[in-house]
Rosetta silent file (secondary structure, phi, psi, omega in degrees, C-alpha in Angstrom):
SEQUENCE: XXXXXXXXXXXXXXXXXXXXXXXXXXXXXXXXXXXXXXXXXXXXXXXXXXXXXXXXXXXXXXXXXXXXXXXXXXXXXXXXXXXXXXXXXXXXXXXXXXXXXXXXXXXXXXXXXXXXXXXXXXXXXXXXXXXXXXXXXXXXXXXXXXXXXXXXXXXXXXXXXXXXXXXXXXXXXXXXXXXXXXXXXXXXXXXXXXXXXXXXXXXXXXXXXXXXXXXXXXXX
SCORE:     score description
SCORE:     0.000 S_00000001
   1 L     0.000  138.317 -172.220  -12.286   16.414   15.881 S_00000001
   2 L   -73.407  155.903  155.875   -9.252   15.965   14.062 S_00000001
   3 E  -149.336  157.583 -169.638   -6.506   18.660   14.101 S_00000001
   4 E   -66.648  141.668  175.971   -3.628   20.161   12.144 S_00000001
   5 E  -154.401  133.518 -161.780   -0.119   20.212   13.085 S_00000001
   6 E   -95.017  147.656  174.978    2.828   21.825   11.096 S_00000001
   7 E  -146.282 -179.382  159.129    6.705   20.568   11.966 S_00000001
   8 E  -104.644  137.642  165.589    9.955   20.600    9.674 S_00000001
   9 E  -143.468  105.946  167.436   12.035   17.834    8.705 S_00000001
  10 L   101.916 -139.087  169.559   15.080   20.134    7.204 S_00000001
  11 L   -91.503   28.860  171.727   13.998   22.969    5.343 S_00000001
  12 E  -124.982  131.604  178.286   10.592   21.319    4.526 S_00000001
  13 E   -87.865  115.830  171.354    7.397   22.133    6.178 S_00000001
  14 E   -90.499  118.368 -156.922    5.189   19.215    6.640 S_00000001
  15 E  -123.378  140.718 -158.158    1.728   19.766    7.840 S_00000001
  16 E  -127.062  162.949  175.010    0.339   16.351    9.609 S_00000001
  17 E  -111.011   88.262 -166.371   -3.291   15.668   10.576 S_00000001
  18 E   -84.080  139.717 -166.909   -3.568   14.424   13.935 S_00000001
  19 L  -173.094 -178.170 -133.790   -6.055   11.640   15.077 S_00000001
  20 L   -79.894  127.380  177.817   -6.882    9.001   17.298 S_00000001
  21 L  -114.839  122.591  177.221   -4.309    5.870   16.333 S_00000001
  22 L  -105.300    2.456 -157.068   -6.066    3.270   17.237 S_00000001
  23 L   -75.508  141.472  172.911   -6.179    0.396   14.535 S_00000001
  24 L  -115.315  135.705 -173.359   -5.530   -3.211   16.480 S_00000001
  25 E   -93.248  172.905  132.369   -3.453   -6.077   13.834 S_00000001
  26 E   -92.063   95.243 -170.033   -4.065   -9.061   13.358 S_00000001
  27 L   -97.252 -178.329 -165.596   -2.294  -11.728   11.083 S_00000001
  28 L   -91.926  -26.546  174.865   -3.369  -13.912    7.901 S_00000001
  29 H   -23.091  -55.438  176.425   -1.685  -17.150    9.210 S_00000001
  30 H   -71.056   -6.727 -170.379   -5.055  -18.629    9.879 S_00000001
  31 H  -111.587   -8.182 -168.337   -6.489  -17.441    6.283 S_00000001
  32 H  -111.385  -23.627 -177.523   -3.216  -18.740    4.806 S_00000001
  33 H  -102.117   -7.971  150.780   -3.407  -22.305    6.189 S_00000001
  34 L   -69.456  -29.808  177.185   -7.154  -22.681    5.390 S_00000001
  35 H   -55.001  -67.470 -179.924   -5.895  -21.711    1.738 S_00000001
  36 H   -50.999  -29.294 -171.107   -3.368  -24.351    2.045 S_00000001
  37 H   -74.440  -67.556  170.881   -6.109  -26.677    3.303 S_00000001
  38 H   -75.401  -10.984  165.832   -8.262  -26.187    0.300 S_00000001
  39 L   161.156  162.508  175.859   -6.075  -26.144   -2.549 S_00000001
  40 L   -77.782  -23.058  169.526   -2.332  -25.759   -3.809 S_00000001
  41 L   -44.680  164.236 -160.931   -2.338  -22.669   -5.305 S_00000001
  42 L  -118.459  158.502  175.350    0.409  -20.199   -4.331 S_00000001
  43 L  -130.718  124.729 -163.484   -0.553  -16.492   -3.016 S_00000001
  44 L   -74.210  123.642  167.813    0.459  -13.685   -4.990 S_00000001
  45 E  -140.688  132.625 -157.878    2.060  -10.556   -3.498 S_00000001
  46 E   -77.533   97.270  166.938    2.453   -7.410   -5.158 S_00000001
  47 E   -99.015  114.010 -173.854    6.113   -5.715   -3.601 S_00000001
  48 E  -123.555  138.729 -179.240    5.480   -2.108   -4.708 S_00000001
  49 E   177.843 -174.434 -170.732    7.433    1.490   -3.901 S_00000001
  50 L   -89.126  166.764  178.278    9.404    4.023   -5.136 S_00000001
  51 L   -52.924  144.910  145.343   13.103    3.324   -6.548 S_00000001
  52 L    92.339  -10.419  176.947   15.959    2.959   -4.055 S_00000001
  53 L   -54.967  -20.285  177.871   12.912    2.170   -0.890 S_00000001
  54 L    96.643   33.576  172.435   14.721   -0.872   -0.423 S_00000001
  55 L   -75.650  -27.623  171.564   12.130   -3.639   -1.959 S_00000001
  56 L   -70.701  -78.173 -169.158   15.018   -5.934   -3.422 S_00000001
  57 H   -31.284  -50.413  175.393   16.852   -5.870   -0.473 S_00000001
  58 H   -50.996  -51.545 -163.469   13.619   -6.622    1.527 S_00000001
  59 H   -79.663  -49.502  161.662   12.991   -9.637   -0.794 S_00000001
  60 H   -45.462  -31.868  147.858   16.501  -11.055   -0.711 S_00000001
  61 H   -70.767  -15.711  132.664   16.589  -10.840    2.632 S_00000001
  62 L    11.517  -64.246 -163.299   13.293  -12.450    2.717 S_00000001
  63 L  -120.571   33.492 -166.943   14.441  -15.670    1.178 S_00000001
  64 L    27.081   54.512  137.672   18.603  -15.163    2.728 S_00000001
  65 L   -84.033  122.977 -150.532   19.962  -14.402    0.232 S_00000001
  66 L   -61.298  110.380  157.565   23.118  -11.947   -0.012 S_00000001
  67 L   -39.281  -55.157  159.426   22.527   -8.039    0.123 S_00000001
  68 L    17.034  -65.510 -167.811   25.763   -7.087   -0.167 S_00000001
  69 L  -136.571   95.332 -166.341   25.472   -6.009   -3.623 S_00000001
  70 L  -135.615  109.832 -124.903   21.904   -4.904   -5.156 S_00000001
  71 L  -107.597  161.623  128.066   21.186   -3.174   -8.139 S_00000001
  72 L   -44.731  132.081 -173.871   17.988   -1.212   -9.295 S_00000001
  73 L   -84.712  112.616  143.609   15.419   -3.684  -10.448 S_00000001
  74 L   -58.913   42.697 -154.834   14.767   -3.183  -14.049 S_00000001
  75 L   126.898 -132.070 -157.498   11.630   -4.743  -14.674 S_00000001
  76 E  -151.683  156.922  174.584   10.683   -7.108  -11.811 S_00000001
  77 E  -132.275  121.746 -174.719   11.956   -9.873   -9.723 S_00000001
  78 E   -98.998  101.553 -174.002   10.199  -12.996   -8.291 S_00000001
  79 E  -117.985  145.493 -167.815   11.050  -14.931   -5.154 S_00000001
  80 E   -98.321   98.972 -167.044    9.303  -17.481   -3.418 S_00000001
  81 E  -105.181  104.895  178.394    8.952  -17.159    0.270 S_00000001
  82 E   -98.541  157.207 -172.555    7.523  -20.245    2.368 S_00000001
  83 E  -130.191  142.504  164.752    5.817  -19.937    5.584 S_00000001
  84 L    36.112   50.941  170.406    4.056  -22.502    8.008 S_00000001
  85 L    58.457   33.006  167.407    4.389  -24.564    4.529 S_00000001
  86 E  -118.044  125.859  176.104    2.302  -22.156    2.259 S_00000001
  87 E   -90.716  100.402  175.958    4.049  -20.932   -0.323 S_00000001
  88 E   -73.617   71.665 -167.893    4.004  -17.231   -1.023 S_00000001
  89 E   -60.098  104.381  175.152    5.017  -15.955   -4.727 S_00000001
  90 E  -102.010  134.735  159.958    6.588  -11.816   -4.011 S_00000001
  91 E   -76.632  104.756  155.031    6.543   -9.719   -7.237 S_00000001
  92 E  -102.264   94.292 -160.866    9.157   -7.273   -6.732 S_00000001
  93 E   -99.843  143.610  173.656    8.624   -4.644   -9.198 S_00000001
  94 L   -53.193  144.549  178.469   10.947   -1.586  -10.243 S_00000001
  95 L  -145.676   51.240  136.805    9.763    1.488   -9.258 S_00000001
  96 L   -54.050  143.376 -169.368   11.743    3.934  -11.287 S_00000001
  97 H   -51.024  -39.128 -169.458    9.439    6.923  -12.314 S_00000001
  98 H   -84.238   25.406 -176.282    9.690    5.422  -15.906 S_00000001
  99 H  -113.294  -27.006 -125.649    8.842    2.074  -14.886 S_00000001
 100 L  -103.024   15.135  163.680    5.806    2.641  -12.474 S_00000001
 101 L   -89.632   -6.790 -176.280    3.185    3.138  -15.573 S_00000001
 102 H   -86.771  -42.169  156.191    3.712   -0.006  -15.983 S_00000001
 103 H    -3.857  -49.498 -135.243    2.580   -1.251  -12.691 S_00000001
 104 H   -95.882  -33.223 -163.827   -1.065   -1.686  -13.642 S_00000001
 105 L   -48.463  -18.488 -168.603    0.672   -4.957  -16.179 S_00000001
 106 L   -57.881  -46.624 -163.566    0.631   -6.644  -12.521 S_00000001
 107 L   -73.552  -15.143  173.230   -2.471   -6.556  -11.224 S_00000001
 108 L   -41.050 -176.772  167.162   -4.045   -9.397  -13.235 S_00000001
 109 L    64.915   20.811  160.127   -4.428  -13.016  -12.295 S_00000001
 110 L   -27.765  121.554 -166.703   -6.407  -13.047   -9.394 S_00000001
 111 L   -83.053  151.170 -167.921   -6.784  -15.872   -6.997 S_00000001
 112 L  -112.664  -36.596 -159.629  -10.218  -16.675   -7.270 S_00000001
 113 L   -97.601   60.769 -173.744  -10.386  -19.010   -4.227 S_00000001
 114 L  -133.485  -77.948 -157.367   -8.546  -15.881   -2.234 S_00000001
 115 H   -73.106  -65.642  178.025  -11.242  -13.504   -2.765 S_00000001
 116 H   -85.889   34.120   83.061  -14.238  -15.987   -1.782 S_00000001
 117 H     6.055  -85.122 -179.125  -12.413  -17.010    1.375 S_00000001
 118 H   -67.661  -33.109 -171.500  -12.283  -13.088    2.478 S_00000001
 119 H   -83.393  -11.202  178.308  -15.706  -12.445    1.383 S_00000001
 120 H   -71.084  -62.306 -151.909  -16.756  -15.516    3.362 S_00000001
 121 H   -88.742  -41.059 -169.627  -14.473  -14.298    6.331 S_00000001
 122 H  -111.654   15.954 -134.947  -14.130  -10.560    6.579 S_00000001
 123 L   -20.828   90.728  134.688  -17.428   -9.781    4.076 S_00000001
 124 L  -165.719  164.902 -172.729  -15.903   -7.843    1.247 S_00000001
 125 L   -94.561  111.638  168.227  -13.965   -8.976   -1.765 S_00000001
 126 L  -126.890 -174.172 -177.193  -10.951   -8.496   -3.022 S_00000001
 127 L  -117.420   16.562  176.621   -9.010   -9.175   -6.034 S_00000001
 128 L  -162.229  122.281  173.129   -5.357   -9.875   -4.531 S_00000001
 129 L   -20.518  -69.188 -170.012   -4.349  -11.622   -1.359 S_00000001
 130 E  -171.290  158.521  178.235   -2.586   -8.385   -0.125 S_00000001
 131 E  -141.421  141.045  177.407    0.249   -5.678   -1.793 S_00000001
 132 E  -102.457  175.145 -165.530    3.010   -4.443    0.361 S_00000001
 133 E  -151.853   95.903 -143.427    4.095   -0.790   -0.289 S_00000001
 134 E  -127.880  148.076 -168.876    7.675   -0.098    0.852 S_00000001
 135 L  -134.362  141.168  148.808    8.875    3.846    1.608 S_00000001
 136 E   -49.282   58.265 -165.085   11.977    5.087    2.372 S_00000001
 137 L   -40.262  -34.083 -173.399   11.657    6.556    5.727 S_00000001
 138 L   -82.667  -34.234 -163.259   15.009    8.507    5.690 S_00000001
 139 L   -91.177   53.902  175.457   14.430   10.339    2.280 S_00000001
 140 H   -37.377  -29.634  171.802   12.212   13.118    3.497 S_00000001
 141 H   -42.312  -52.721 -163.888   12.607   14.755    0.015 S_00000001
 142 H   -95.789   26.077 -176.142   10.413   12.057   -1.672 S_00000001
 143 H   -81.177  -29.828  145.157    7.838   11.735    0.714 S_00000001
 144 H     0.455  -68.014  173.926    5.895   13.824   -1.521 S_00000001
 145 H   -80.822  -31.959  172.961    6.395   11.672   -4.220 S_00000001
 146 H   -84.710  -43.383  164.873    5.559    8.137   -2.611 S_00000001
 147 H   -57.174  -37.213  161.796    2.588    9.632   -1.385 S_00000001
 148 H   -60.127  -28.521 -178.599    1.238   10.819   -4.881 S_00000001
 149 H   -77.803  -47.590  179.409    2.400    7.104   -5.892 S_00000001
 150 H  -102.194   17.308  129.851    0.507    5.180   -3.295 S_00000001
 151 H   -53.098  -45.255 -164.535   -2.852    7.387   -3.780 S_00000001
 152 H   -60.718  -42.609  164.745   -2.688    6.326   -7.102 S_00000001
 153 L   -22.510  -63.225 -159.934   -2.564    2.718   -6.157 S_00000001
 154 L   -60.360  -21.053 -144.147   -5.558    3.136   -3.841 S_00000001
 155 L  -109.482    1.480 -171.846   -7.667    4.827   -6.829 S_00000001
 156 L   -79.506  142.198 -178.035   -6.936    1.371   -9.260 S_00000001
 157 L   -85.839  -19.060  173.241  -10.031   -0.328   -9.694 S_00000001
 158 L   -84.049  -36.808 -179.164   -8.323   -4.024   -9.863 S_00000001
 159 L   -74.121   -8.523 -154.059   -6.541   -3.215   -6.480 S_00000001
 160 L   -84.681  140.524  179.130   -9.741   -1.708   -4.655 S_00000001
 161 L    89.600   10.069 -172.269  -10.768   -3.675   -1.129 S_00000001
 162 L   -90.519   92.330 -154.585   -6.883   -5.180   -1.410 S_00000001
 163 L   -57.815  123.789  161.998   -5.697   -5.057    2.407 S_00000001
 164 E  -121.541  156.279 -154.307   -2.077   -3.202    2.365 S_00000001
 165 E  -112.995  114.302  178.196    0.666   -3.407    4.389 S_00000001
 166 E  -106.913  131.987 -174.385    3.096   -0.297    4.241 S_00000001
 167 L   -85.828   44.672  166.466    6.769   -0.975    5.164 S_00000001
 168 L     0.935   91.214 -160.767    8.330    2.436    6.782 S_00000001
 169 E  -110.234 -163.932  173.010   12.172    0.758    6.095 S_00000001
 170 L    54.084   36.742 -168.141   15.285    1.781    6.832 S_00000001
 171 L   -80.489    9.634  172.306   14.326    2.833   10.148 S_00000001
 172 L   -85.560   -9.284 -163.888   18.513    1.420   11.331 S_00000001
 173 L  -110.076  168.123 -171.887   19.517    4.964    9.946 S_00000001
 174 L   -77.112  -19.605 -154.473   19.188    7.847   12.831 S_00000001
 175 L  -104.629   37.268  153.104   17.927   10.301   10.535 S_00000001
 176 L   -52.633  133.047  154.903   14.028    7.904    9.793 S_00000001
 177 L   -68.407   45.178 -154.147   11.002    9.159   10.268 S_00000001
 178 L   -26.310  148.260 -148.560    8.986    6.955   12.274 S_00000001
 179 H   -72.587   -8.932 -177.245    6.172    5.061   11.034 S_00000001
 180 H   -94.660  -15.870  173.476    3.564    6.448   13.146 S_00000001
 181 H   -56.396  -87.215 -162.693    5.212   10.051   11.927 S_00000001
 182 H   -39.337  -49.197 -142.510    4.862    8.707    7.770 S_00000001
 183 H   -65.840  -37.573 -157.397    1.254    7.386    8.955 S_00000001
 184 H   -73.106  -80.761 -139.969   -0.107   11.332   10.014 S_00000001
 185 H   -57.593  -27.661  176.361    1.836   12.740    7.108 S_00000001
 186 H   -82.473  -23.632  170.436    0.652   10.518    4.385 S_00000001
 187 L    81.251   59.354 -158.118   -2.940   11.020    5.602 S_00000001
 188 H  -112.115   17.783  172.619   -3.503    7.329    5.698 S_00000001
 189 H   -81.023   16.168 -172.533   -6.446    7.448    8.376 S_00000001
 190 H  -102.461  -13.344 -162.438   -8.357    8.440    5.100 S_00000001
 191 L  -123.568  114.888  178.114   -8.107    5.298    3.571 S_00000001
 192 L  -126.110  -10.506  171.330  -11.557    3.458    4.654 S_00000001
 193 L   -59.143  -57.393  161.675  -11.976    1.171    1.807 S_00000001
 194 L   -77.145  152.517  172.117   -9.398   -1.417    2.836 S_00000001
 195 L   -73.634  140.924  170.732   -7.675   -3.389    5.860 S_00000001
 196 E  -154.446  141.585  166.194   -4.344   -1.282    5.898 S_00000001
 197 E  -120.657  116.897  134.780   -1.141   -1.337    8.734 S_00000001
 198 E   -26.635  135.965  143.692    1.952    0.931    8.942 S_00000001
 199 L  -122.301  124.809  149.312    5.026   -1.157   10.110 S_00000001
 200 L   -48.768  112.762  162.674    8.252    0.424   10.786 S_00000001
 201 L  -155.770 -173.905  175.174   11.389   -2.262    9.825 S_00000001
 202 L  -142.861  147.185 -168.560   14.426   -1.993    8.265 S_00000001
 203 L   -63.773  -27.687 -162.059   15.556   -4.164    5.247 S_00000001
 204 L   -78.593  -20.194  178.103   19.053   -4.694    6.010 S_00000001
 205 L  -118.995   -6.314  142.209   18.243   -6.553    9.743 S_00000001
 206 L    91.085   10.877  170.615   14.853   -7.764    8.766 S_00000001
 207 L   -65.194  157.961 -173.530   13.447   -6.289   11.948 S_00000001
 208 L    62.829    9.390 -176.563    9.925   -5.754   11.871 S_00000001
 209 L   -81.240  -66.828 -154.742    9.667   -8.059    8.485 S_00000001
 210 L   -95.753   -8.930  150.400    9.289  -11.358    8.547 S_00000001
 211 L   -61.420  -60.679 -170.098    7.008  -11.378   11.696 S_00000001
 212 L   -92.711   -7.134  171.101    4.285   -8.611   10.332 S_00000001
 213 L   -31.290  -73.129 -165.021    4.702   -9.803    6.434 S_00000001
 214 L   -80.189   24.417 -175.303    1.076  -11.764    8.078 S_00000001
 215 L  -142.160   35.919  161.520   -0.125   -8.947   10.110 S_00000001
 216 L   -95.514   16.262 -174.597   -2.092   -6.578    7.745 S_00000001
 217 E  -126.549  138.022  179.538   -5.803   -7.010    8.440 S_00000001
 218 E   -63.019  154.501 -170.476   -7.212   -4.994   11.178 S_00000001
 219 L   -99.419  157.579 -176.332   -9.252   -7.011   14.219 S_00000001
 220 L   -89.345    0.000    0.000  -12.503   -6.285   13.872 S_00000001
């Protein structure tokens, strides 16, 4: 039986749901180089979060490119990340409040030989390789708000069965939440539709990144 358990981070009372965590990862390497096997197409990934989570940074470090200096995205930015020779097209879309109705403009374009692959391999179907989700770990204010953001995700009918990988970043500053902390608090043992992992990394040292980018479907 599950049970409740209230804590503070500041002055805000957080009430967490405690339960068994148990999910064992996997990665997509082997689903990315049969893809690669079978055709040239590139595989699309959706980098989605709230403003300021550190999704630019994340992509730009991604491909090494300089941090340094990084703006708000204003609309969306597109970098190409290759891996064991498969090329991997990241969407990095703004996620100012007044951008993020705009989201849904994304979700087209489906890889077709993506989805029967996984229904061949995991049977069920999706309609997007995978979407990352990236939270601010440190900003306890807005966890609130990133949670209200990434239900709504879950509830889109073009994302539903679309295994996601949420990035807990900035986990280099002392005052983070930890990702198994975000995981209770977010309620995300709730989410049964989909393959889904918490990872704790942080954008600016690329720990926990560029390893688990390929480690969001659960073993069965």
């Amino acid at each position: 039986m599950l049970r409740t358990k209230t804590t503070r981070y500041g002055k805000q009372k957080v009430s967490f749901i405690k339960y068994p965590f148990k999910y064992q990862f996997k990665g997509i390497l082997a689903l990315l180089k049969r893809l690669k096997a079978t055709s040239g197409r590139d595989v699309r990934i959706l980098l989605l979060g709230l403003d300021n989570a550190g999704k630019t940074t994340l992509l730009k470090g991604l491909v090494s490119e300089d941090i340094t200096h990084v703006t708000p995205t204003q609309g969306f930015n597109i970098k190409s990340v290759v891996s064991d020779g498969f090329k991997l097209n990241v969407w990095d879309i703004g996620g100012q409040r007044k951008i993020r109705p705009y989201w849904k403009n994304y979700f087209e374009n489906a890889d077709i030989l993506a989805r029967k692959l996984f229904k061949q391999m995991f049977r069920f179907e999706i309609r997007k390789l995978f979407q990352i989700y990236v939270i601010d770990s440190s900003d306890r204010r807005r966890f609130d708000e990133t949670g209200v953001e990434l239900m709504e995700l879950l509830e889109e009918e073009k994302l539903t069965n679309v295994p996601l990988l949420i990035f807990a970043n900035k986990q280099d500053l002392v005052n983070a939440v930890p990702a198994s902390s975000l995981a209770e608090g977010l309620q995300l043992h709730t989410i049964r539709d989909r393959p889904w992992q918490i990872q704790p990394c942080s954008a600016i040292s690329m720990e926990g990144v560029k390893v688990n980018l390929y480690q969001c479907l659960p073993s069965t």
